[in-house]
MDAnalysis code that builds the backbone (N, CA, C; Angstrom):
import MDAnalysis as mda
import numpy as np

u = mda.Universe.empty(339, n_residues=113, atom_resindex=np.repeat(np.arange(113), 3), trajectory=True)
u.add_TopologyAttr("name", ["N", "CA", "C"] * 113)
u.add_TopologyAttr("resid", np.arange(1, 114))
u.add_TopologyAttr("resname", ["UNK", "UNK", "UNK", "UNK", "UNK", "UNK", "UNK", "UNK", "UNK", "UNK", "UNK", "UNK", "UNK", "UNK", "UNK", "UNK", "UNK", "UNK", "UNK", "UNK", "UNK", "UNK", "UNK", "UNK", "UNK", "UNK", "UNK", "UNK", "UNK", "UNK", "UNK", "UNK", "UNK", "UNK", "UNK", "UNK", "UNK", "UNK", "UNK", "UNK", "UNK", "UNK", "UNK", "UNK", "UNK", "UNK", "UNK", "UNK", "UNK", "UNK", "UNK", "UNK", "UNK", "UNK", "UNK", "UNK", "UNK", "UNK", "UNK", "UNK", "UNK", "UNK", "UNK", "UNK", "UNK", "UNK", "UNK", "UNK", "UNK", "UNK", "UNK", "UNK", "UNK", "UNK", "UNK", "UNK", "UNK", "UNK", "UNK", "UNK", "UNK", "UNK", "UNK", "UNK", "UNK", "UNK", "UNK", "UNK", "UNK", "UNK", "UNK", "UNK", "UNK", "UNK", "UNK", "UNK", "UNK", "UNK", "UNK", "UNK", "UNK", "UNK", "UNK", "UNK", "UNK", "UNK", "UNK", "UNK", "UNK", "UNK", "UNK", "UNK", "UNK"])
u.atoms.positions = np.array([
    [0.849, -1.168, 0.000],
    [0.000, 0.000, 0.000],
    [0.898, 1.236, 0.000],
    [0.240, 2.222, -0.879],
    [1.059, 3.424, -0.782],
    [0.309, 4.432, -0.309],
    [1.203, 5.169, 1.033],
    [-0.239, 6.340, 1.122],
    [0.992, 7.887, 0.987],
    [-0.159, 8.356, 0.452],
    [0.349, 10.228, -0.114],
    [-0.097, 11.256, 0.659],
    [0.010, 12.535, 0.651],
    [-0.006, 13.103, 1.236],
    [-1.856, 13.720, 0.052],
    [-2.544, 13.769, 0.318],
    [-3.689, 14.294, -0.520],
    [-3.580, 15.596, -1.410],
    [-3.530, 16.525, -0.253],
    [-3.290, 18.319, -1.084],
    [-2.042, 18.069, -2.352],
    [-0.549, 17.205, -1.382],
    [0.135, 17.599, -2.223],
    [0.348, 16.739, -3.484],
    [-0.618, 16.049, -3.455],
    [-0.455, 15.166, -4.535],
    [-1.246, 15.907, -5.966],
    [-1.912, 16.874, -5.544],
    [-2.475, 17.546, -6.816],
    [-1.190, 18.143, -7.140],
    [-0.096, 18.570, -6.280],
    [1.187, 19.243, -7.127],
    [1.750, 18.243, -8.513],
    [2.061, 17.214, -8.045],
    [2.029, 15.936, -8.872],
    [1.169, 16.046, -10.261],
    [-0.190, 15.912, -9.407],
    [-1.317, 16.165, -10.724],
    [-0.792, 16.999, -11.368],
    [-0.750, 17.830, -11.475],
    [-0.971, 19.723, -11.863],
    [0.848, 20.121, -12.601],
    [1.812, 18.724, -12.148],
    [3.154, 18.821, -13.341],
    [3.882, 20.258, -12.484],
    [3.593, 20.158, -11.316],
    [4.695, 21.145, -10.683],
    [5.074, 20.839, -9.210],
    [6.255, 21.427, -8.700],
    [6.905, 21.594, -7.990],
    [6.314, 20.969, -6.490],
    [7.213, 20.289, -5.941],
    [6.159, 19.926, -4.648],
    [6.829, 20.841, -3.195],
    [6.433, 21.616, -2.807],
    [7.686, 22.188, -1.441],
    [6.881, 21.728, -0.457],
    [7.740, 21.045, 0.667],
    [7.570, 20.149, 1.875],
    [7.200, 21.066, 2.311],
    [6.616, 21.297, 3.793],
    [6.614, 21.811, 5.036],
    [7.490, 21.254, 5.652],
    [8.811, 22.455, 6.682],
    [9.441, 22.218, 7.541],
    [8.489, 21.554, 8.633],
    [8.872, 20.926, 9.647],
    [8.478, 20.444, 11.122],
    [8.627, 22.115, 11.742],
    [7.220, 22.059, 12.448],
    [7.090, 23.578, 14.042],
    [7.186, 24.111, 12.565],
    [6.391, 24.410, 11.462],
    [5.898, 25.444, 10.227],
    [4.706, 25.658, 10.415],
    [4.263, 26.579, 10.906],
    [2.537, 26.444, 10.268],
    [1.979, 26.840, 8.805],
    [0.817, 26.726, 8.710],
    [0.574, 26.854, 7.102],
    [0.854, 28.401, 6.701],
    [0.657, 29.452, 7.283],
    [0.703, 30.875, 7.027],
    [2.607, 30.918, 6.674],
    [2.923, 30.242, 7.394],
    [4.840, 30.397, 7.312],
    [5.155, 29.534, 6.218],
    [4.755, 28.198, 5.767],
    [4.768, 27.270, 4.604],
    [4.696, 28.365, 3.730],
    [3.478, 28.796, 3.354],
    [2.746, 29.050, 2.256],
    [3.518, 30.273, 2.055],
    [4.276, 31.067, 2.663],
    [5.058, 32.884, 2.405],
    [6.381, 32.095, 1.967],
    [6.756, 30.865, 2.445],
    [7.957, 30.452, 1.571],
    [7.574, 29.620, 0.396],
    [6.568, 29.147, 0.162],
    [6.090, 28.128, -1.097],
    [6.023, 29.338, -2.179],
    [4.832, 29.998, -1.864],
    [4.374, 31.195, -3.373],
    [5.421, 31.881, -3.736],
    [6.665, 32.362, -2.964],
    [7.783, 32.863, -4.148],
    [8.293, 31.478, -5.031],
    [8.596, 30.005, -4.590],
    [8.790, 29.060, -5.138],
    [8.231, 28.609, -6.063],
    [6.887, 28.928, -6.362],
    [6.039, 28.364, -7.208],
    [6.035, 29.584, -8.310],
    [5.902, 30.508, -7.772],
    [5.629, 31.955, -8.745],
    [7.130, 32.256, -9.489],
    [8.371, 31.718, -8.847],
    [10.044, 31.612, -9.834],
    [9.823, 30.706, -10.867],
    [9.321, 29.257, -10.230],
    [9.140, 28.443, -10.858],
    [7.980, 28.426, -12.417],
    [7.105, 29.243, -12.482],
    [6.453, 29.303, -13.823],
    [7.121, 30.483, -13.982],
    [7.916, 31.209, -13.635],
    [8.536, 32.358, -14.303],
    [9.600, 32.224, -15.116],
    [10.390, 30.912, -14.577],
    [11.284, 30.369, -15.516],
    [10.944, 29.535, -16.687],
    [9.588, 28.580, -16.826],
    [8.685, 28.076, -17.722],
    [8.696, 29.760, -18.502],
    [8.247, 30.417, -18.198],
    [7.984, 31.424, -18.811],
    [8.930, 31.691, -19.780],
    [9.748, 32.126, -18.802],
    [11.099, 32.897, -19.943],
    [11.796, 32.085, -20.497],
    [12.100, 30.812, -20.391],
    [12.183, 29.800, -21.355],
    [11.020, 29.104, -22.634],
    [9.857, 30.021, -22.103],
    [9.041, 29.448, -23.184],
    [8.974, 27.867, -23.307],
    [8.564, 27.655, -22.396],
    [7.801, 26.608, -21.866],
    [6.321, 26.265, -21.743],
    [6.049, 25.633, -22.162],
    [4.420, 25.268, -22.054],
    [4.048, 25.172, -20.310],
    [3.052, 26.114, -19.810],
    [2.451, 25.318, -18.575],
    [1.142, 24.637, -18.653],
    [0.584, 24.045, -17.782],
    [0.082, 23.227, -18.436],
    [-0.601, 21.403, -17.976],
    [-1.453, 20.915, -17.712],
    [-1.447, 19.626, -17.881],
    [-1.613, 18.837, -18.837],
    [-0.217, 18.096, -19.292],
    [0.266, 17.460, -20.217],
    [1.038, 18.143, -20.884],
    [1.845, 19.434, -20.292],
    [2.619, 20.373, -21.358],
    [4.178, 19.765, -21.232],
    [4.651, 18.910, -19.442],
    [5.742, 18.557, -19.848],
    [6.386, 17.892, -20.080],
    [5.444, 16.868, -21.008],
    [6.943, 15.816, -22.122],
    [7.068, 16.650, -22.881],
    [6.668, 18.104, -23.182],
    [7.733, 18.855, -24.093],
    [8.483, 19.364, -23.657],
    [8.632, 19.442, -22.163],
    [9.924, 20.145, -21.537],
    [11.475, 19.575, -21.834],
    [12.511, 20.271, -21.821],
    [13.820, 19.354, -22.074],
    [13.729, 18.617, -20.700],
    [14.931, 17.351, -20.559],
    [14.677, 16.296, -19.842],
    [15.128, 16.779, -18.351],
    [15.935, 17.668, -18.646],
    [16.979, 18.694, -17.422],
    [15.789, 19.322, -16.307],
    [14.517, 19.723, -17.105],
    [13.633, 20.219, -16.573],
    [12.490, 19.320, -15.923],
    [12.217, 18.227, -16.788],
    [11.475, 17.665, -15.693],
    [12.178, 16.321, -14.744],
    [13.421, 16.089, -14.922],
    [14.078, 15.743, -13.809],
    [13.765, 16.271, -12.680],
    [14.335, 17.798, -12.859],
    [14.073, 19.145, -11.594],
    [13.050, 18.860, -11.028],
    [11.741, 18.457, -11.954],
    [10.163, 18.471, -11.131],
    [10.132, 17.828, -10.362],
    [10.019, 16.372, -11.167],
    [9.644, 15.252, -10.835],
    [10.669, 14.401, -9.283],
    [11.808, 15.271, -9.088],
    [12.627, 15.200, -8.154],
    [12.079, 15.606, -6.514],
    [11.315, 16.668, -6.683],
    [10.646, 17.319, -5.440],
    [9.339, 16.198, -5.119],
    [9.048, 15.282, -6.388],
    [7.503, 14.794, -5.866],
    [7.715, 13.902, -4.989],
    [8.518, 13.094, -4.300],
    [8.744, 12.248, -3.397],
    [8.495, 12.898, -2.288],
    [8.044, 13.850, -1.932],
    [7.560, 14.688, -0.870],
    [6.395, 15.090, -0.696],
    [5.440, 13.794, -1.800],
    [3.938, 13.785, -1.278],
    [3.773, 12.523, -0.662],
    [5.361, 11.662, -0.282],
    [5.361, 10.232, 0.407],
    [5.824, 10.655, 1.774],
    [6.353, 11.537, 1.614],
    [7.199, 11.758, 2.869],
    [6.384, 12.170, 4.153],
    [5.870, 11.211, 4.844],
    [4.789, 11.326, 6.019],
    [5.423, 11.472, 7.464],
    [6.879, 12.163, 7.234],
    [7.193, 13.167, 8.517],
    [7.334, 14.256, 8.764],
    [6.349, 14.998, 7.615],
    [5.844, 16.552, 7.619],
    [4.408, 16.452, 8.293],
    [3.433, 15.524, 7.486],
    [2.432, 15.444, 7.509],
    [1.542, 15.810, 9.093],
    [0.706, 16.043, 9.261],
    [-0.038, 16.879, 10.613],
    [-1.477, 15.877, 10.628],
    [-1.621, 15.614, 11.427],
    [-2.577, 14.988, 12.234],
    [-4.120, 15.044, 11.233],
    [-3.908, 16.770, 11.145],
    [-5.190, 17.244, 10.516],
    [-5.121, 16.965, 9.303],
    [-3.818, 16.404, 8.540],
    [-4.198, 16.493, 6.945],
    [-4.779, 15.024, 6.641],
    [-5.366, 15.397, 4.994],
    [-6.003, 14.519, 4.690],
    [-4.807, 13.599, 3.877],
    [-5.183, 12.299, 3.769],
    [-3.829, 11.092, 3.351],
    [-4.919, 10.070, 2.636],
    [-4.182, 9.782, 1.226],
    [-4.965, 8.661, 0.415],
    [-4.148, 7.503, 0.159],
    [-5.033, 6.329, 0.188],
    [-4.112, 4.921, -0.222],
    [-4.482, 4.429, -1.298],
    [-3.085, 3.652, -1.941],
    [-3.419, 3.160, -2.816],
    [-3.048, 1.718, -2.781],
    [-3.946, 0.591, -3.359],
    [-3.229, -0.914, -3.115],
    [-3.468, -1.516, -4.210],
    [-2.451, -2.922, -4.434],
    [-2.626, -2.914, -5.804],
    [-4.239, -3.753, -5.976],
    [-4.723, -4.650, -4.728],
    [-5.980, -5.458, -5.055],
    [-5.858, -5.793, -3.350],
    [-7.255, -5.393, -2.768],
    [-7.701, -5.519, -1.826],
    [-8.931, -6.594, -1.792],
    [-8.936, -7.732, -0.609],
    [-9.781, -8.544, -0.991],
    [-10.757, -8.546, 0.656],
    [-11.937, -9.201, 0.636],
    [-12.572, -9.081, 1.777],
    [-12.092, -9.756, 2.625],
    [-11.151, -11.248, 2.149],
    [-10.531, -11.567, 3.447],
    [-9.409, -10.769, 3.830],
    [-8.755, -10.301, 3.420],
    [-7.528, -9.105, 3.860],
    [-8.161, -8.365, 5.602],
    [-9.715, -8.001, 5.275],
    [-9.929, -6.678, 5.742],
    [-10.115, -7.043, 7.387],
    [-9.133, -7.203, 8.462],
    [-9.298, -7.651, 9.901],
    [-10.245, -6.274, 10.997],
    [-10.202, -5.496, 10.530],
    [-11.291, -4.251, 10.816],
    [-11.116, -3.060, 10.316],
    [-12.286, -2.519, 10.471],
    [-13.014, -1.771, 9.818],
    [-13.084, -0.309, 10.576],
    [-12.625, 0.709, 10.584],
    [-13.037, 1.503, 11.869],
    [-13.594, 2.856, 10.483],
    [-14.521, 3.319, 11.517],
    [-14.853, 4.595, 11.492],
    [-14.171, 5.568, 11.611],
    [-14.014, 6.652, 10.584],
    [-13.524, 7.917, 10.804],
    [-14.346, 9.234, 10.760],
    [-14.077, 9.738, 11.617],
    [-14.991, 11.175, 11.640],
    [-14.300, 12.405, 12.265],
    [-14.521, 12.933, 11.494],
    [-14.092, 14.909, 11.794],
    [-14.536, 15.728, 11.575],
    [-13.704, 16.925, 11.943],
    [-14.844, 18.196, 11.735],
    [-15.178, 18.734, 10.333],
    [-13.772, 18.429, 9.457],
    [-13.559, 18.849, 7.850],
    [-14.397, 17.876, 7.591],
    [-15.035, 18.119, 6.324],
    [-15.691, 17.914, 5.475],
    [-14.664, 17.283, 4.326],
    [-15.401, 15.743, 4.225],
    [-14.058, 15.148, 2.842],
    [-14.165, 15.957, 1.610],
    [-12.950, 16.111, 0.899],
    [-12.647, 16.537, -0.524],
    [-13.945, 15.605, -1.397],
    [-14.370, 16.574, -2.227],
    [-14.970, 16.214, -2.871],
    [-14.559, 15.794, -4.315],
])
């Protein structure tokens, strides 16, 4: 089973950049160091004339999505992750005898739709 980090796995989706959260970060301190990261990052797509985009980068040179695809191992990395975030699994074939219990989850967030 593989489980991801949810939010940041749309970075993945979406063909860009993944930036961790330090440990003792809260989201207001994450997020003032992520948006210059993300906003360099299509600025250089930019001025290289680069497609952005989903599905724009197998036209990127290979130098470039190395760079990307290098940060995404940090939607596995579940010693950032916070109590409160949401986390998805994936397996390759789950069967009913596998399943030894079953528990209930409930919170105050409302699941992603």
């Amino acid at each position: 089973m593989v489980l991801s980090h949810y939010d940041e796995w749309h970075s993945v989706l979406n063909e860009s950049i993944v930036v961790t959260p330090r440990r003792g970060v809260n989201d207001d301190e994450w997020w003032a160091r992520t948006e210059p990261l993300l906003d360099a990052f299509r600025e250089r797509l930019t001025a290289l004339g680069l497609p952005i985009g989903l599905g724009r980068m197998r036209s990127w040179p290979d130098a470039w999505r190395r760079e990307v695809r290098a940060t995404w191992p940090g939607v596995l990395d579940q010693s950032w992750w916070k109590p409160t975030d949401y986390v998805q699994a994936v397996t390759h074939q789950l069967h009913a005898d596998d399943v030894v219990q079953a528990v209930r989850i409930t919170g105050t967030r409302s699941p992603p739709i």
